[in-house]
C-alpha positions as CSV (number, residue, x, y, z in Angstrom):
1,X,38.7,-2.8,8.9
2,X,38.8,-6.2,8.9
3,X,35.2,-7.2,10.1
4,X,34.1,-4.2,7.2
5,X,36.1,-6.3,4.6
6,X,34.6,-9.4,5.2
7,X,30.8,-7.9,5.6
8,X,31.4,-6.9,2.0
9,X,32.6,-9.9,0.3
10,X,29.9,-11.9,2.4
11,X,27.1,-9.1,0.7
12,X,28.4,-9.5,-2.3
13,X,28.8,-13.3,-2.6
14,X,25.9,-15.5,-4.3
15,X,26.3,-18.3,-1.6
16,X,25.4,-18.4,2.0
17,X,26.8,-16.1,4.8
18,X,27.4,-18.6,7.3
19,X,26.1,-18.2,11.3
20,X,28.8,-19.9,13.0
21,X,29.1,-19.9,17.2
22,X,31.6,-17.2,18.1
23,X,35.2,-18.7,18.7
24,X,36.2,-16.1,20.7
25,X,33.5,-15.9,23.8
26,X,35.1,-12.9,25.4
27,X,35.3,-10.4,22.4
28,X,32.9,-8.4,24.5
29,X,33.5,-8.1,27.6
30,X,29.7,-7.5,28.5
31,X,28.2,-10.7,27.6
32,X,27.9,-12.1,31.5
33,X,26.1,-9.0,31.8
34,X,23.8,-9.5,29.6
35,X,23.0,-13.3,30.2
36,X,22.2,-12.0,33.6
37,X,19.7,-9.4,32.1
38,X,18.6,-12.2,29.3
39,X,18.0,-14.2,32.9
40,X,16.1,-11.8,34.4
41,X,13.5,-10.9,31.6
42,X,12.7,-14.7,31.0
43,X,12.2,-14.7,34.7
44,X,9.8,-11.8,34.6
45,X,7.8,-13.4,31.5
46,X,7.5,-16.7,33.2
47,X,6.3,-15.2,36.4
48,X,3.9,-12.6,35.1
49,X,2.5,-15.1,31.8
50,X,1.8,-13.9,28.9
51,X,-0.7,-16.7,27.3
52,X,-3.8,-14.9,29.3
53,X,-3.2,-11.6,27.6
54,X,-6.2,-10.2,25.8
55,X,-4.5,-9.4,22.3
56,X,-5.0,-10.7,18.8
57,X,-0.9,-10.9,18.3
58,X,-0.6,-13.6,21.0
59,X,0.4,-16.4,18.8
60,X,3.4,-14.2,17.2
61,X,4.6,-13.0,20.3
62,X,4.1,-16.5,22.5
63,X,6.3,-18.0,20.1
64,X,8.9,-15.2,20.2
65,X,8.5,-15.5,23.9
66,X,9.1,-19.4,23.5
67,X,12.3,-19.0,21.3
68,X,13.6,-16.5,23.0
69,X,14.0,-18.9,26.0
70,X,10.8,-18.4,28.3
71,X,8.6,-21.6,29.1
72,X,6.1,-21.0,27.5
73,X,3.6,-23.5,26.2
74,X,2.1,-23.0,22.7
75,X,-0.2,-26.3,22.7
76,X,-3.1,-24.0,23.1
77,X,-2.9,-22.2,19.6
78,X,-3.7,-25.3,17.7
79,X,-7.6,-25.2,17.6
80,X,-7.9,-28.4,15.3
81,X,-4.2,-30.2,13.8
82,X,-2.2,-27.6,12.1
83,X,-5.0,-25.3,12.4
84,X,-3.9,-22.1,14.4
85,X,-5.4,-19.0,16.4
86,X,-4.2,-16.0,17.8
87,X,-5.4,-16.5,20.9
88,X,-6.9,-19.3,23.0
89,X,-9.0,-17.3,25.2
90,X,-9.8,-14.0,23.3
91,X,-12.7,-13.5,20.5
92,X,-10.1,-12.4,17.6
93,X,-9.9,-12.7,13.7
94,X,-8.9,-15.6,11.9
95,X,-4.9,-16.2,12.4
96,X,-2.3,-14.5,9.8
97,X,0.7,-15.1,8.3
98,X,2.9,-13.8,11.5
99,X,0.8,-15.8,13.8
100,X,2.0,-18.8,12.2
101,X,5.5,-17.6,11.8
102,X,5.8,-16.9,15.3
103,X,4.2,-20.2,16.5
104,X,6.9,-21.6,13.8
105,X,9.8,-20.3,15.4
106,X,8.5,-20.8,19.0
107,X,8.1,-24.6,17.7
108,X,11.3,-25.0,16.2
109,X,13.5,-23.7,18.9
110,X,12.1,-26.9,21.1
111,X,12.4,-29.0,18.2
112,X,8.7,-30.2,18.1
113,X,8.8,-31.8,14.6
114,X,5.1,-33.4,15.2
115,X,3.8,-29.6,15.3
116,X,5.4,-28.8,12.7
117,X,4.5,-31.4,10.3
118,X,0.6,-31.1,11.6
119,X,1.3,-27.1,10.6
120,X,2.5,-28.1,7.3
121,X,0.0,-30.8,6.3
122,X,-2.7,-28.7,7.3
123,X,-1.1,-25.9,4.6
124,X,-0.9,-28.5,1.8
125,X,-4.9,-29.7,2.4
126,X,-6.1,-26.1,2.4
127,X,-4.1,-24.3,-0.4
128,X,-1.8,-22.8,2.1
129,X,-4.5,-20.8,3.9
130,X,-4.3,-21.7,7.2
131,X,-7.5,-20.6,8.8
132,X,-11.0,-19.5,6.6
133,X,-10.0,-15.9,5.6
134,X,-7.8,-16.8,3.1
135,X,-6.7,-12.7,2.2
136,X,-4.8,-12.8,5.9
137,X,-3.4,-16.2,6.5
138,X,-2.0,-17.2,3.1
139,X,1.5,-18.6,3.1
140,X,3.8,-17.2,0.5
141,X,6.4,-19.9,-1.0
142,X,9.1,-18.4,1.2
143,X,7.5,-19.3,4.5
144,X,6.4,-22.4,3.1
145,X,10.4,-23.1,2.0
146,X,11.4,-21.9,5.5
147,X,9.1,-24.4,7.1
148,X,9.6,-27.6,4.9
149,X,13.6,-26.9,6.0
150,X,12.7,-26.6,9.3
151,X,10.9,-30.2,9.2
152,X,13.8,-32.0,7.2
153,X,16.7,-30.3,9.2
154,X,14.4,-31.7,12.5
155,X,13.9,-35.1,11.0
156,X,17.5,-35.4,9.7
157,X,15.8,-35.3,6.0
158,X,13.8,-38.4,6.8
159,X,10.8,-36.0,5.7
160,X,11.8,-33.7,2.9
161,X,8.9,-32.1,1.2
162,X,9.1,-30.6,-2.0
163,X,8.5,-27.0,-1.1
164,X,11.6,-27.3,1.2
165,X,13.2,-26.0,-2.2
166,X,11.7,-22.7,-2.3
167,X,14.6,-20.3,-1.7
168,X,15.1,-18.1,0.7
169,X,14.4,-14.2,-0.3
170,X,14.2,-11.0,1.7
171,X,12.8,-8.0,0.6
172,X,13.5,-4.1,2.0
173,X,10.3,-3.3,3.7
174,X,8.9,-0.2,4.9
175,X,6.4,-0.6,7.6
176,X,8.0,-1.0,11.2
177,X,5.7,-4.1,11.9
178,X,7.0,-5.6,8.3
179,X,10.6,-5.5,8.9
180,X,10.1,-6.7,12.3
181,X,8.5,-10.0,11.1
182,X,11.1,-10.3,7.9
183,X,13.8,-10.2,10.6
184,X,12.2,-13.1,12.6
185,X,12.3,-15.1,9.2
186,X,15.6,-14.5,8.1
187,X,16.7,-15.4,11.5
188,X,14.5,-18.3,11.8
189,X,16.2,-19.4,8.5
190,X,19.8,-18.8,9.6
191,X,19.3,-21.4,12.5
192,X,17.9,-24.0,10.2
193,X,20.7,-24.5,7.6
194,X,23.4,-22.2,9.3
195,X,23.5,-19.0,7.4
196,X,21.5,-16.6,4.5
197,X,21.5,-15.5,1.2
198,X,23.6,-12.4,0.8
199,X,21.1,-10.6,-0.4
200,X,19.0,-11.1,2.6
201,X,21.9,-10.1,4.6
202,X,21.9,-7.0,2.6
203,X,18.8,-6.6,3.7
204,X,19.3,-6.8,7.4
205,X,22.4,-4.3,7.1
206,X,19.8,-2.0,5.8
207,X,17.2,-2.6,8.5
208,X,19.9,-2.2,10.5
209,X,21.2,1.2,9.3
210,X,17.7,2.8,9.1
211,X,17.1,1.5,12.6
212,X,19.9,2.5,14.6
213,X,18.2,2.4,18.1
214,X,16.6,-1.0,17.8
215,X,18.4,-4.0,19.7
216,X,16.5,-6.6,17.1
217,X,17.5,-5.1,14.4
218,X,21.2,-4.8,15.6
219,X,21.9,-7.9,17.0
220,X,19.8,-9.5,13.6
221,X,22.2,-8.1,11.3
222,X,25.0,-8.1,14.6
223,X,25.1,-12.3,14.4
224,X,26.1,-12.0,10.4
225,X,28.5,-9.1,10.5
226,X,30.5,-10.1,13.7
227,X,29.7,-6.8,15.6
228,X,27.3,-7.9,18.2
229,X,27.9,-4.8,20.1
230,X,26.2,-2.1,19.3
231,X,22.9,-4.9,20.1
232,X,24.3,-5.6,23.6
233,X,25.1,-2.3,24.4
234,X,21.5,-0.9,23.6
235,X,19.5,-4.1,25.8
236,X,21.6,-3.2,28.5
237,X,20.9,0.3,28.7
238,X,18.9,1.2,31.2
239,X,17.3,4.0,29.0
240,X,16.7,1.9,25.9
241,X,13.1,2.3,24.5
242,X,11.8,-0.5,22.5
243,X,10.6,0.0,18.9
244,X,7.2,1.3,17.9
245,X,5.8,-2.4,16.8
246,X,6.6,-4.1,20.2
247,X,2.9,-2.8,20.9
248,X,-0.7,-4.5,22.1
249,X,0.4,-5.8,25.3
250,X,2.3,-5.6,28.4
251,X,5.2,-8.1,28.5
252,X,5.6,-7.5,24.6
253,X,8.8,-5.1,25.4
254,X,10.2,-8.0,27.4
255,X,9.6,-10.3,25.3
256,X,11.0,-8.1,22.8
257,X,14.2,-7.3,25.0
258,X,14.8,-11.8,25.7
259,X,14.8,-12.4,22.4
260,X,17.1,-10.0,21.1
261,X,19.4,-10.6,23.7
262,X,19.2,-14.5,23.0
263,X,19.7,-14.0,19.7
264,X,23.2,-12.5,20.3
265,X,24.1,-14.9,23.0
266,X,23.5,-18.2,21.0
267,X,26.5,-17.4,19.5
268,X,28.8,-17.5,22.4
């Protein structure tokens, strides 16, 4: 009753919903459990690779890969400075809006400022449309806001660009492949300045609620409401089956499975 209590004046609020570490590292008591599993996966996607995969999502799901703890290397997406591609070694169209949120977030979570600033400056020369086809790699003024606070959190402000203003919005998506990448942004947000808009954890509760069986999804909205468990309890079932986006590729369901699972554990 009380975590329900709290959800709703945290929904309801106009400020932020803070992200806070857990106080309380053994409220469930299945967390060694699942850093042992969280161990394993990065194992496997640093053993098998996943940047000679022949897919056209590779720069999205590389950088998931990258934030969600595996070493993997992202140098090779940059074609030109702040100029991106989907995949260094496969013939594939120019690179989208995900592509550079998931090279973003990979980015980030290693604190490469440099890359981030080259990924910005190349937006600001070319109207925000980050390779020649301008209809599939435009960046909206969210993203942009996301990643000008992303370079001023990383240089402690010493670089604060004026699109690091744009505020943070989510919006209640339909398509499975949609909500997964507005989940990656509203928790790429959440690290930068330490919580979201109530509105966007609205939206997460919702993504949530119409995705019951998704780990993501769960621990996304999990981290906000302060029930992490129904996320931990689905990534370590041995059953679980991973949602219908986590396609194109093998190593995608890992991937998928790591960074769910270190999504939950950066809290403890």
């Amino acid at each position: 009753m009380k975590t329900q209590i709290i959800v709703a004046l945290l929904l309801t609020s106009c400020g932020y919903f803070k992200n806070t570490p857990s106080s309380d590292a053994g409220a469930n008591p299945n967390i060694p459990e699942l850093r042992l599993k969280h161990a394993e996966w990065v194992s496997s996607v640093n053993a098998g690779g996943i940047l000679s995969l022949p897919d056209c999502d590779l720069a999205l799901w590389a950088g998931e890969a990258r934030a969600g703890g595996a070493d993997v290397d992202l140098a090779g997406f940059e074609m030109a400075p702040g100029a991106l591609r989907r995949n260094p070694g496969y013939p594939c169209t120019p690179a989208s809006r995900d592509m550079v949120l998931g090279y973003a977030y990979g980015k980030w979570s290693i604190g490469d400022l440099p890359a981030l600033q080259r990924l910005a400056d190349y937006g600001e020369s070319h109207q925000w449309n980050m390779s020649s086809d301008a209809s599939l790699s435009s960046i909206d003024i969210v993203s942009r806001g996301v990643l000008g606070r992303a370079i001023a959190s990383l240089s402690h402000d010493a670089d604060k660009r004026s699109y690091a203003a744009n505020p943070m919005a989510c919006i209640p998506l339909a398509k499975d492949y949609e909500r997964h990448l507005q989940v990656l942004e509203a928790l790429l947000e959440g690290e930068i300045v330490g919580g979201l808009p109530g509105g966007c954890v609205g939206v997460l509760k919702a993504f949530a609620e119409d995705g019951p069986h998704d780990a993501l999804f769960q621990a996304a909205y999990g981290i906000y409401s302060g029930d992490e468990g129904t996320a931990i309890d689905l990534l370590l079932d041995p059953a679980y089956v991973v949602p219908s986006y986590v396609r194109g590729a093998p190593n995608y369901d890992l991937v998928h499975r790591m960074f769910a699972a270190n999504t939950v554990l950066k809290r403890y």
